[in-house]
C-alpha positions as a Markdown table, in Angstrom:
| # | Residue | x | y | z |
|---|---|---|---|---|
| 1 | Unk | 0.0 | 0.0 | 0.0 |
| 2 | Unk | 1.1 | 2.9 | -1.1 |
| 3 | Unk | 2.1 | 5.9 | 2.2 |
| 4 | Unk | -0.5 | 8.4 | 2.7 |
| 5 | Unk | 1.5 | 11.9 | 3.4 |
| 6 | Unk | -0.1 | 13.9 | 6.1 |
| 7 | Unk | 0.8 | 17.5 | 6.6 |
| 8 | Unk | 0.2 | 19.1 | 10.0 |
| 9 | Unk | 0.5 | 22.1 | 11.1 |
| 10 | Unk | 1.3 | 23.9 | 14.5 |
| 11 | Unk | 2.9 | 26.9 | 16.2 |
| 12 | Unk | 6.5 | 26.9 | 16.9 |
| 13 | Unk | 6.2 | 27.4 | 20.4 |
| 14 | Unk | 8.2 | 24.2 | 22.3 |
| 15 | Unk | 4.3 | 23.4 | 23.8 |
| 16 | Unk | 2.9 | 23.5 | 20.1 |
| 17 | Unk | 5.7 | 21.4 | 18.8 |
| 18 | Unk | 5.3 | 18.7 | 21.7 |
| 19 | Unk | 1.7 | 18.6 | 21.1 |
| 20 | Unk | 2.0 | 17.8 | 17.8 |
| 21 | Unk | 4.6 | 15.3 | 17.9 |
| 22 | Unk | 2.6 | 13.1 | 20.1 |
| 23 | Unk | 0.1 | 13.7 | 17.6 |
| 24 | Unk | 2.3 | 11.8 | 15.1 |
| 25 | Unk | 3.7 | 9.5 | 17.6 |
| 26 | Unk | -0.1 | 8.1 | 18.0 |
| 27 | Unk | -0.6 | 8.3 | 14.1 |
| 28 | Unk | 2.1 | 6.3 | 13.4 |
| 29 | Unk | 1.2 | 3.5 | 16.2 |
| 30 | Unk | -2.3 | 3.9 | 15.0 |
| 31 | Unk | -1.8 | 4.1 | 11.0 |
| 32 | Unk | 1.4 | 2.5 | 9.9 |
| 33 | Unk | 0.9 | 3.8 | 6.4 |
| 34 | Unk | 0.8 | 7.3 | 7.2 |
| 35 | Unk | 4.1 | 9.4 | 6.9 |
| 36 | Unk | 3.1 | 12.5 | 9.1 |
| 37 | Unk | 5.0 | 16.1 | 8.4 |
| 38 | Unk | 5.2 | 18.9 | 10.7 |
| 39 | Unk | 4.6 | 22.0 | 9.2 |
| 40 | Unk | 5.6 | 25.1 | 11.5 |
| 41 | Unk | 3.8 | 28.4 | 11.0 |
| 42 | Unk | 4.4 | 31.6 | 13.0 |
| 43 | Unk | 1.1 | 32.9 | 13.9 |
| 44 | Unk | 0.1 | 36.4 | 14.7 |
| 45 | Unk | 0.1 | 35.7 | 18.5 |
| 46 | Unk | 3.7 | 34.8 | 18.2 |
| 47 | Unk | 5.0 | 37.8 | 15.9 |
| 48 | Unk | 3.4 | 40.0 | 18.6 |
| 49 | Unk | 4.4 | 39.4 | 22.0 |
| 50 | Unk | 3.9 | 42.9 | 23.0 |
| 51 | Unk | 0.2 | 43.9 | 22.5 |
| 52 | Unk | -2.9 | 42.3 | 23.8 |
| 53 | Unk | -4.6 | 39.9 | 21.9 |
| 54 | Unk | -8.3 | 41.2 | 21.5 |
| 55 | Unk | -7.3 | 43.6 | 18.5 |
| 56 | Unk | -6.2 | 40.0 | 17.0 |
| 57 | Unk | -9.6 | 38.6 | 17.3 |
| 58 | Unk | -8.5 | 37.2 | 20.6 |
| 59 | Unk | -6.8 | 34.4 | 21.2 |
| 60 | Unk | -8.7 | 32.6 | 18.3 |
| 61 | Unk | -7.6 | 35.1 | 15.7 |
| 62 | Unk | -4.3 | 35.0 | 17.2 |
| 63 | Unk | -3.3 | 31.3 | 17.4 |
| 64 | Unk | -5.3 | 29.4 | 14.4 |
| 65 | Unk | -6.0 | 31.9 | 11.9 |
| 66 | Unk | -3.2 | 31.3 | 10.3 |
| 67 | Unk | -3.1 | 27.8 | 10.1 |
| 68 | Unk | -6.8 | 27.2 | 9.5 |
| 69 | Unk | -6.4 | 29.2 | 6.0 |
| 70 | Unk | -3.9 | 26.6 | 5.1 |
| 71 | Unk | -6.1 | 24.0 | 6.0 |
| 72 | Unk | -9.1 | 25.3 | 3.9 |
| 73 | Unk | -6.7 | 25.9 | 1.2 |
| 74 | Unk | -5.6 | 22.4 | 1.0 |
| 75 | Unk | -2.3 | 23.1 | 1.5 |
| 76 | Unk | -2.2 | 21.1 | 5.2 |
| 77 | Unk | -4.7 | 17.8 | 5.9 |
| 78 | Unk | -5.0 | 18.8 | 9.6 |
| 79 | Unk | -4.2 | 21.5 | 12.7 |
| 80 | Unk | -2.8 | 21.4 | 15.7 |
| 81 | Unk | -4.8 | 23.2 | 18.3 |
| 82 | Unk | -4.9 | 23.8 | 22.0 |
| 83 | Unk | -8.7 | 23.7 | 21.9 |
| 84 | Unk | -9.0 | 26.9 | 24.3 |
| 85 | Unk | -6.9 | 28.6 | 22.0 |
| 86 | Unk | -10.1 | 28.0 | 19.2 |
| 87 | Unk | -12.2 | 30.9 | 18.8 |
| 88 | Unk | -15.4 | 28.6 | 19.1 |
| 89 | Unk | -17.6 | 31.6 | 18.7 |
| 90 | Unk | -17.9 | 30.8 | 14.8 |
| 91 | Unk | -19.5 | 27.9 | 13.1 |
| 92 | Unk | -16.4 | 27.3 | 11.2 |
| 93 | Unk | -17.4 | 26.3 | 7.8 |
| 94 | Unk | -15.3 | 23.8 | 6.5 |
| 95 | Unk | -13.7 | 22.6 | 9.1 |
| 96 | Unk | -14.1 | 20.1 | 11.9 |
| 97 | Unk | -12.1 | 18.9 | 15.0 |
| 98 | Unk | -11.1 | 14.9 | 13.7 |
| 99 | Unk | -9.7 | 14.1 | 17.3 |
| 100 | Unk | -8.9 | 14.6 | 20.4 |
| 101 | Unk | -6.2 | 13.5 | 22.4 |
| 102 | Unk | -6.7 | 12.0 | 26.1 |
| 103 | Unk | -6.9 | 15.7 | 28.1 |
| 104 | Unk | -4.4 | 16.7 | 30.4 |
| 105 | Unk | -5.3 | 18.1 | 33.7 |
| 106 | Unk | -6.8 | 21.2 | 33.1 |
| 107 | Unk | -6.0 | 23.3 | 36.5 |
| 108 | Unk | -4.6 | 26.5 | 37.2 |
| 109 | Unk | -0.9 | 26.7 | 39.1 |
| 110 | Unk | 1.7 | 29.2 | 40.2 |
| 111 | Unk | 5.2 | 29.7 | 39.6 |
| 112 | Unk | 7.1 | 32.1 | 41.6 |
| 113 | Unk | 10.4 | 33.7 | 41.1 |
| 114 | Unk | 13.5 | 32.5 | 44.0 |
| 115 | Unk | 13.4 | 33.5 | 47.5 |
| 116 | Unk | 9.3 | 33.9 | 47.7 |
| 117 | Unk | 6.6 | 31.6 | 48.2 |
| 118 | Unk | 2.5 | 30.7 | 48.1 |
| 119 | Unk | 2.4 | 31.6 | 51.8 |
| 120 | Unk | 4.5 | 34.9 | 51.7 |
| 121 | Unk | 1.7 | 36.1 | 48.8 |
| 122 | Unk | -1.1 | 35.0 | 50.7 |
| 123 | Unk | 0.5 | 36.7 | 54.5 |
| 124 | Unk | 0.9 | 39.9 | 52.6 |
| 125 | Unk | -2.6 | 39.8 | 50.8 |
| 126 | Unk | -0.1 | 40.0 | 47.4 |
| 127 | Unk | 0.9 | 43.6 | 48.3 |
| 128 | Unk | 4.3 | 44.3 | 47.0 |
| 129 | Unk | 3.8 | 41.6 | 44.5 |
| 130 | Unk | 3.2 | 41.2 | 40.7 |
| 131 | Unk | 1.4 | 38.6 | 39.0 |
| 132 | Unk | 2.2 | 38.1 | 35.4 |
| 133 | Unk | -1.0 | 36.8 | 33.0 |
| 134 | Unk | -2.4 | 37.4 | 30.1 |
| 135 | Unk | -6.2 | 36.0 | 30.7 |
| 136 | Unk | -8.9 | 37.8 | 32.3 |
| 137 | Unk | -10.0 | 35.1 | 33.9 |
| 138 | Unk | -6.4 | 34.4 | 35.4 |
| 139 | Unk | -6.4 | 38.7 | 36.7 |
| 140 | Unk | -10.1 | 37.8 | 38.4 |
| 141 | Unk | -8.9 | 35.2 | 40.2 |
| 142 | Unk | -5.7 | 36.3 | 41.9 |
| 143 | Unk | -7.4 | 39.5 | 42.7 |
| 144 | Unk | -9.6 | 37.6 | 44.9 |
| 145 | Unk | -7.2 | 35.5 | 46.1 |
| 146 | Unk | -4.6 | 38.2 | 46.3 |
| 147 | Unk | -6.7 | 41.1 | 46.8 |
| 148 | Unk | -3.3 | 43.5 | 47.0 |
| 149 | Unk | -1.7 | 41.5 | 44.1 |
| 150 | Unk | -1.2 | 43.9 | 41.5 |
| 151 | Unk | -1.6 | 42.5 | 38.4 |
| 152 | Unk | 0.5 | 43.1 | 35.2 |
| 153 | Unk | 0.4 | 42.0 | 31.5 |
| 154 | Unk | 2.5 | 39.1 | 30.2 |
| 155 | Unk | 3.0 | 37.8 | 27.4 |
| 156 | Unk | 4.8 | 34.4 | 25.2 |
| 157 | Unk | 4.5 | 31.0 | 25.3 |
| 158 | Unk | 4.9 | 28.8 | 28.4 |
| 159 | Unk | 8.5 | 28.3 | 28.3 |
| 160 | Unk | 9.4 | 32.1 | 27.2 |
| 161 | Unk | 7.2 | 33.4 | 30.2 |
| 162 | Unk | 9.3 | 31.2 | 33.0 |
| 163 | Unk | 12.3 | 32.7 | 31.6 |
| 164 | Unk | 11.0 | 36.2 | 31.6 |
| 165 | Unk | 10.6 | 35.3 | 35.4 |
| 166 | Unk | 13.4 | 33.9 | 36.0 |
| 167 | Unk | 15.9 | 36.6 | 33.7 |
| 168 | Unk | 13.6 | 39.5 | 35.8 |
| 169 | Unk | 12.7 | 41.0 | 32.5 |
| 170 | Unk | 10.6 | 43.7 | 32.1 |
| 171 | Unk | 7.5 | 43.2 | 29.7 |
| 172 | Unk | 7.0 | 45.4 | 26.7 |
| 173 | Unk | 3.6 | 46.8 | 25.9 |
| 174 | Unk | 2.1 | 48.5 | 23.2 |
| 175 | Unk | 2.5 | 51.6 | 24.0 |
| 176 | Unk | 6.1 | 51.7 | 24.3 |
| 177 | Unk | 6.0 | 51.6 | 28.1 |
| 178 | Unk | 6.8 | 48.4 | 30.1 |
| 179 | Unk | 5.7 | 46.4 | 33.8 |
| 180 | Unk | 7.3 | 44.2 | 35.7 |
| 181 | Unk | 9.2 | 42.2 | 36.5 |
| 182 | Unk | 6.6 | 39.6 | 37.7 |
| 183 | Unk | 7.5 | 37.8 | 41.0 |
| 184 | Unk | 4.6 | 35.0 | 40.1 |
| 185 | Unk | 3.0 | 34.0 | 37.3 |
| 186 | Unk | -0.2 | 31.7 | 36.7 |
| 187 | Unk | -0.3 | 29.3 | 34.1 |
| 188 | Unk | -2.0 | 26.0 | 32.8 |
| 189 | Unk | -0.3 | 22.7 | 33.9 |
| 190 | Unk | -1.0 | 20.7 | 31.5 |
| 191 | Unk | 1.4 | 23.2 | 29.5 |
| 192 | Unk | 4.2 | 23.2 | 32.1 |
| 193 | Unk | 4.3 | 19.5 | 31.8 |
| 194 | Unk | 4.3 | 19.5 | 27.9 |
| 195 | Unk | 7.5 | 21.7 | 28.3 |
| 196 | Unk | 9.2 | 19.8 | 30.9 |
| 197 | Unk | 9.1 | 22.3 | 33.6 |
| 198 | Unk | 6.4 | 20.6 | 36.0 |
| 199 | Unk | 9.1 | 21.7 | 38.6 |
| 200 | Unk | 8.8 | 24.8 | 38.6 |
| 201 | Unk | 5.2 | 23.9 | 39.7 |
| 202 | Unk | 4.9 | 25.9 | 43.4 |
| 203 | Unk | 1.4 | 25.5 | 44.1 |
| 204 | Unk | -1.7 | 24.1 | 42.3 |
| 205 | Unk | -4.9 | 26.2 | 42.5 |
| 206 | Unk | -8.5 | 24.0 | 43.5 |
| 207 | Unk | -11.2 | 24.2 | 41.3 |
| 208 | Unk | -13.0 | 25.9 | 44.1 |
| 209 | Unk | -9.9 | 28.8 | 44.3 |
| 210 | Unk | -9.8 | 29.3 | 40.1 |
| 211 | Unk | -12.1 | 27.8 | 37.5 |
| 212 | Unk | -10.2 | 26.7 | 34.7 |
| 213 | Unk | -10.8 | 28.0 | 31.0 |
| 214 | Unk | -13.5 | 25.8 | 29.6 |
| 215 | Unk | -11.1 | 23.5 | 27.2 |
| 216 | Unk | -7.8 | 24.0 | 28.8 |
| 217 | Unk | -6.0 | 20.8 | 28.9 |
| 218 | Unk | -7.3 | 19.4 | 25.7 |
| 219 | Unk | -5.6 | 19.5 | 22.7 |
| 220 | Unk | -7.7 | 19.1 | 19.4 |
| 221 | Unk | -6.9 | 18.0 | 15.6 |
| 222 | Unk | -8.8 | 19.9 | 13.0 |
| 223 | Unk | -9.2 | 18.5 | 9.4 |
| 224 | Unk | -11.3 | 19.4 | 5.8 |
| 225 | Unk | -15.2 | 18.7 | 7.1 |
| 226 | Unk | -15.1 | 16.9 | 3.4 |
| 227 | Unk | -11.6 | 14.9 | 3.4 |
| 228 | Unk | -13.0 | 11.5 | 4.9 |
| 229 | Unk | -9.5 | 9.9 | 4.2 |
| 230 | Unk | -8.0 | 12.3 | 6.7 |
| 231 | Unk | -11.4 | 12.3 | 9.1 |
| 232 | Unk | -10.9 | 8.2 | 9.1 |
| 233 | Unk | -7.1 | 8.2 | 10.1 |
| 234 | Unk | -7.5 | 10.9 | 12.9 |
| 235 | Unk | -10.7 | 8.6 | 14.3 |
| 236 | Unk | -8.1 | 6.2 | 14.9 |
| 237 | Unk | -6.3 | 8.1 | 17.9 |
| 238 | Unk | -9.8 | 10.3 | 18.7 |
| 239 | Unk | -10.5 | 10.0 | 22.7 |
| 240 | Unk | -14.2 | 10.2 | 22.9 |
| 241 | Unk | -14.5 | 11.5 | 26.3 |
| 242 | Unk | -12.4 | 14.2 | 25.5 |
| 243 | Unk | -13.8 | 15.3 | 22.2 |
| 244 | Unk | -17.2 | 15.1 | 24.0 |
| 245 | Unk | -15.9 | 17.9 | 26.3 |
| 246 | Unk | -14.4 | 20.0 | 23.4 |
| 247 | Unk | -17.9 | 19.6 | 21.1 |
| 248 | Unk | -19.2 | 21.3 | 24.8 |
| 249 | Unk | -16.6 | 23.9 | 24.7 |
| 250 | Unk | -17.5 | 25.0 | 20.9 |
| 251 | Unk | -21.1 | 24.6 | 22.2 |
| 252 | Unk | -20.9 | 26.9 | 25.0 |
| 253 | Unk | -18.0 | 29.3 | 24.0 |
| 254 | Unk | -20.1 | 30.4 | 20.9 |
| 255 | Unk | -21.1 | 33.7 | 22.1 |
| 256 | Unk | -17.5 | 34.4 | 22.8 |
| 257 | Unk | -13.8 | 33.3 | 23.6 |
| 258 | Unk | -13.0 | 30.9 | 26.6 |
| 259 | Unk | -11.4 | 33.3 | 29.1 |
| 260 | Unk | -14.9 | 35.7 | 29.2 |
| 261 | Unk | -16.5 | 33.9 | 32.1 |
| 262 | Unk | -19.8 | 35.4 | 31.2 |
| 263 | Unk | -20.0 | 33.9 | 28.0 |
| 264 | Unk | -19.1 | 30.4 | 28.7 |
| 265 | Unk | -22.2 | 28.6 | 28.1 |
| 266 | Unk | -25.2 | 28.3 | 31.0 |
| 267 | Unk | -23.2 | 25.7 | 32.9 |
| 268 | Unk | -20.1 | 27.1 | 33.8 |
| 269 | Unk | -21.7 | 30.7 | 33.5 |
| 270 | Unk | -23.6 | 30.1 | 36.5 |
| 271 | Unk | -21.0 | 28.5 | 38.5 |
| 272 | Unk | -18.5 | 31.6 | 37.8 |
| 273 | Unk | -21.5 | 33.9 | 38.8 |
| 274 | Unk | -22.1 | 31.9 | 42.1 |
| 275 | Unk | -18.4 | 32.7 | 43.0 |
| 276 | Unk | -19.1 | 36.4 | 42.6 |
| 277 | Unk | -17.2 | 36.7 | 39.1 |
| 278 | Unk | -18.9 | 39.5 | 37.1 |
| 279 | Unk | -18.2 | 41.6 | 39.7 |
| 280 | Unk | -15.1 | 40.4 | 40.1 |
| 281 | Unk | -14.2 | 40.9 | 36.6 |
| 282 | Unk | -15.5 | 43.7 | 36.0 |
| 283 | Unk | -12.9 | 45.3 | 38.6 |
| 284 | Unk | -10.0 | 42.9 | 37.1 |
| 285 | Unk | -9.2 | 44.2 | 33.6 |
| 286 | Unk | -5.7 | 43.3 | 33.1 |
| 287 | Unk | -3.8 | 46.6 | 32.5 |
């Protein structure tokens, strides 16, 4: 039988490229006959680690934009996505998600810079302390953990951001100006662990402490809704329980991306409002 070539394409972040090599690693268990290719686009999100990423289309337009067009042009068989990364507020037309990979777990932990730790934030209420993030959800949160945190914009992928800490560099913004350095930052586990820096891992939030972004922790394979040769490979390495939980995440995220708590979808809406988010957020903006 002749090889079936399969192009797929991902950031160039080290998370991205992980991601997608166990991707190919379970293709080529899965589907002996497939030769897979990584295909390595720089995405808008990654060209502009200064600005925030709502003038991109959020992280959506940001992250997959790019790649998608590639996809619908035929020039890739699939994508690589985190699946929060997915705008989701869109019916997408053309594409579909062709698996799911077994999710990660999807919580919320700090890493801090030398010399401090969970309990000198939470003593001191965070005052005297930044907290580097990106995600409004992530600047709620600490707020109300930390009510005299103050929190700054940050900015790059997983493994950029822990050397931003650990370097005590400033981060740029938009304007020319810059804040910082952070002394903590708040970022997804499951990416941590893709990177290889579960160490740095000081302290791992409760659901009850921070909600996680509806999605975080999965990561999802987009294909051509109309190439079935592609669709029936990617079936092979498809976890069903996860890509039931990302077809709830496009479900509920519809009305808008997956770090606006208010628009996650009835379900985890209501849970966020319960724990006094709106207001909480609507005090939060990261700066």
């Amino acid at each position: 039988m002749a090889a079936i070539r399969m192009r797929i394409g991902t950031r160039k972040s080290a998370m991205a490229l992980a991601q997608t090599a166990e991707i190919a690693r379970r293709l080529t268990a899965a589907a002996p006959e497939v030769e897979v290719e990584i295909v390595k686009f720089e995405t808008t999100g990654d060209t502009d680690q200064v600005g925030k990423l709502l003038p991109h289309g959020g992280k959506g337009g940001a992250f997959v934009a790019e790649i998608r067009k590639a996809v619908l042009s035929g020039e890739l068989q699939a994508a690589m996505h985190s699946l929060k990364d997915m705008p989701g507020n869109e019916d997408t037309p053309g594409l579909v998600i062709g698996a799911t990979l077994p999710r990660d777990p999807p919580g919320d932990v700090l890493v801090l810079r030398a010399g401090i730790s969970i309990d000198d934030l939470r003593r001191s209420r965070g005052k005297g302390f930044k907290i580097g993030t990106n995600a409004v959800r992530r600047a709620a949160y600490a707020r109300r953990l930390f009510p005299e945190v103050e929190v700054i914009h940050y900015r790059g992928a997983a493994d950029t951001r822990v050397r931003k800490l650990d370097n005590s560099e400033m981060q740029r913004l938009a304007d020319g100006g810059a804040v910082g350095p952070a002394d903590a930052l708040i970022m997804a586990r499951s990416g941590l662990e893709r990177v290889g820096l579960a160490g740095r891992i000081a302290y791992e939030f409760s659901v009850q402490e921070m909600l996680p972004a509806v999605g975080q922790g999965i990561v999802a394979v987009e294909c051509a809704v109309n190439d079935w040769q592609t669709r029936r490979i990617l079936s092979r390495i498809d976890d069903t329980n996860a890509h039931r939980s990302a077809d709830l995440f496009i479900e509920a995220s519809r009305s808008g991306p997956a770090d606006r708590p208010r628009e996650l979808g009835r379900a985890v809406g209501l849970e966020l409002l319960a724990k006094g988010a709106a207001e909480i957020i609507e005090r939060s903006r990261v700066r």
